[in-house]
C-alpha positions as CSV (number, residue, x, y, z in Angstrom):
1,X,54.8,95.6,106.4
2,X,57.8,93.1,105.6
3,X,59.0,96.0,103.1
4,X,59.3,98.7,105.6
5,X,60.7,96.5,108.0
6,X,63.7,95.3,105.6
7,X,63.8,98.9,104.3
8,X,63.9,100.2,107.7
9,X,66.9,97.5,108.8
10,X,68.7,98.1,105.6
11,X,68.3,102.0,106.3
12,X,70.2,101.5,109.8
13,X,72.5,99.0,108.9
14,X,74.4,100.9,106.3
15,X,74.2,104.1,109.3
16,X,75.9,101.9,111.6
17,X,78.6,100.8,108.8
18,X,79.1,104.6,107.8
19,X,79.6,105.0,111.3
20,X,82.2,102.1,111.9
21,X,84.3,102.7,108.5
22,X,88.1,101.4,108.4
23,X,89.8,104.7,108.1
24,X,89.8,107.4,110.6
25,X,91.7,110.7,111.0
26,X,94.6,110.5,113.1
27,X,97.2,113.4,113.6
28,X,100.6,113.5,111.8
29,X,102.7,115.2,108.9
30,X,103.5,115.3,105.5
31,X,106.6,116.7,104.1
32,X,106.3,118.5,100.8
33,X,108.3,119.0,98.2
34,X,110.2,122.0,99.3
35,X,110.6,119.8,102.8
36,X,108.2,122.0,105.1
37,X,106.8,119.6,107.4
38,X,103.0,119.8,107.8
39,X,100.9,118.7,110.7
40,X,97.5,117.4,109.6
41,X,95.5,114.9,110.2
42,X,95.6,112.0,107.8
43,X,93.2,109.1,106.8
44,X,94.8,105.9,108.2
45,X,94.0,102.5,107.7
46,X,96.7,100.7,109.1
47,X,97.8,99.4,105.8
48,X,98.6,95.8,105.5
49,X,100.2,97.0,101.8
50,X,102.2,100.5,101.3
51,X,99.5,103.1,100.7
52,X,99.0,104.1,96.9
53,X,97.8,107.5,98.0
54,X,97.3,109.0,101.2
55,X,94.0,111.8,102.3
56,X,95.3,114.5,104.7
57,X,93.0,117.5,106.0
58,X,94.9,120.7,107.1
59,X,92.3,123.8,108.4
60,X,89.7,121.9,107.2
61,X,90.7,121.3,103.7
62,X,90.9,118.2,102.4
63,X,94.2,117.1,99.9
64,X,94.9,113.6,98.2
65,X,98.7,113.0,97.8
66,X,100.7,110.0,95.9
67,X,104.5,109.3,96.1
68,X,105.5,112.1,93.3
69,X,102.9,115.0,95.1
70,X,104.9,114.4,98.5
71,X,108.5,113.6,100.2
72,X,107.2,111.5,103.0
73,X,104.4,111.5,105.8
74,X,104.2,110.0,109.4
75,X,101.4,109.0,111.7
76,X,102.0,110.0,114.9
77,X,102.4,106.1,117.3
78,X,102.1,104.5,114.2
79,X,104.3,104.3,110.9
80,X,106.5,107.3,109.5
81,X,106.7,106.8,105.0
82,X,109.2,107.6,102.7
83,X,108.5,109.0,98.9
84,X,111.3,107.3,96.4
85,X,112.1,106.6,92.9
86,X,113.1,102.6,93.9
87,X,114.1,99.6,91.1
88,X,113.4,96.1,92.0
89,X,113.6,92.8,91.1
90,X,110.1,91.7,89.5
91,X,110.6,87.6,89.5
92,X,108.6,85.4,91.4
93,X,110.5,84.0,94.2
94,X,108.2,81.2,95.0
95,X,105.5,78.8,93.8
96,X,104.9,77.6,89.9
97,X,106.3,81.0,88.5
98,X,110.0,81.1,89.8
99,X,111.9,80.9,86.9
100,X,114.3,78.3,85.7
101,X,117.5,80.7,85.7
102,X,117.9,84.1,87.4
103,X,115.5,87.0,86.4
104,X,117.4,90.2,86.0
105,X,114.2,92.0,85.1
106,X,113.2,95.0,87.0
107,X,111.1,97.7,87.4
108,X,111.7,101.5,87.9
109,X,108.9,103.3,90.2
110,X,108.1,105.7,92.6
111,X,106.5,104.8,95.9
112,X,106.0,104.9,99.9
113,X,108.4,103.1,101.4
114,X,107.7,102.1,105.0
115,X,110.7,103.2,107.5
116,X,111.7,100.2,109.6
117,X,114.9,101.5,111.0
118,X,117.0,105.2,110.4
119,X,120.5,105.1,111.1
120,X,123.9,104.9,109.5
121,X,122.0,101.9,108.0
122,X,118.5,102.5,107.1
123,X,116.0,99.8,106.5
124,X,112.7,100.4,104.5
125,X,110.1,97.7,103.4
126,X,107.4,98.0,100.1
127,X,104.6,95.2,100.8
128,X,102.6,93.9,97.6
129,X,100.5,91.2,97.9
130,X,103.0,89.1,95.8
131,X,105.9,89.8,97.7
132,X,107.5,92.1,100.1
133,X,111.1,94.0,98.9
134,X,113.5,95.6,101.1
135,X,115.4,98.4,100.4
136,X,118.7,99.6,102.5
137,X,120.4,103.1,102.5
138,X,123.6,104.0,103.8
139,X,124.0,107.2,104.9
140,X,123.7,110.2,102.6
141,X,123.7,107.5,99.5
142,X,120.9,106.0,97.6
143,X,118.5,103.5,98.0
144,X,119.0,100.3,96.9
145,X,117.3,96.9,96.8
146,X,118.3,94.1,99.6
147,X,118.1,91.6,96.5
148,X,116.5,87.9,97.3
149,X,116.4,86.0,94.0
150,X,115.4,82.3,93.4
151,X,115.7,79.9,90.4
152,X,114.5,76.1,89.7
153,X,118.3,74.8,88.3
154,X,118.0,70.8,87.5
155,X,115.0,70.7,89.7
156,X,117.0,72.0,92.8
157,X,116.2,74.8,94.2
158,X,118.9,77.0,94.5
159,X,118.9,81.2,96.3
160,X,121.3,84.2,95.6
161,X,121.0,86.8,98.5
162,X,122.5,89.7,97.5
163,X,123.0,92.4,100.3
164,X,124.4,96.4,99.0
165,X,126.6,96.7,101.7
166,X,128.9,94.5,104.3
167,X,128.8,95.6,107.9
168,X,132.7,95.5,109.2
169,X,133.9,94.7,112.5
170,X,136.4,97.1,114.3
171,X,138.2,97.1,117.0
């Protein structure tokens, strides 16, 4: 009797979290590489970390996409992604690993880059769990890094922000 009944509750209780999963299918786009816009519905989770991958479903058909497969996607009231080839920084900036002089190291790779702000200035943020980078494109130019760097020098801390661009004042 105690089997069936734990059975039974195990039985429903993995229903009810089938039922009640994270991700559900919201309308949006995707841009592909020849820049059609699509609409589709797409898998969101509202990420806390820029997706890897994304799961879209056009007429019923079901795709998986990563930053090289696509140029971008949107969810509609929600977030709107970027695909780019991005290089960053890949030093600690806080805690036991910041290291004693300035890392110049960096990485070269291809993600979705959430869009804060478009505009003769745009603003776009990649989330890891270490860190969170921000990139900044002018107009019709590249991307680039909005570079925060940290070093331990004589046991004082010391910063170096960096910005791509300066923002002139005219009358």
């Amino acid at each position: 009797m105690f089997k069936k009944q734990t059975s039974l509750s195990l039985f429903f209780l993995f229903i009810a979290l089938a039922g009640f999963s994270n991700s559900r299918l919201f309308t949006g786009y995707y841009i592909n590489l020849q820049s059609d816009s699509i609409h589709c519905k797409i898998e969101f989770n509202d990420w806390n970390l820029n997706p890897k991958t994304i799961r879209v479903e056009v007429n019923s058909k079901k795709m998986e996409f990563n930053a090289n497969d696509i140029r971008g996607f949107g969810v509609d009231g929600y977030d709107n992604y970027l695909s780019a080839k991005v290089q960053f920084h890949t030093a600690a900036i806080s805690g036991k690993d910041v290291p004693p002089q300035f890392s110049d190291s960096v990485a070269t790779n291809t993600f979705f880059l959430k869009i804060l702000n478009r505009g003769f200035y745009s603003l776009y943020d990649l989330v890891f769990t270490e860190r969170v980078f921000l990139f900044t494109q002018r107009r019709d130019s590249s991307i680039s890094e909005l570079l925060y760097r940290t070093s331990q020098a004589f046991k004082i801390s010391s910063m170096s922000l960096t910005y791509s661009f300066s923002v002139f004042r005219t009358k």
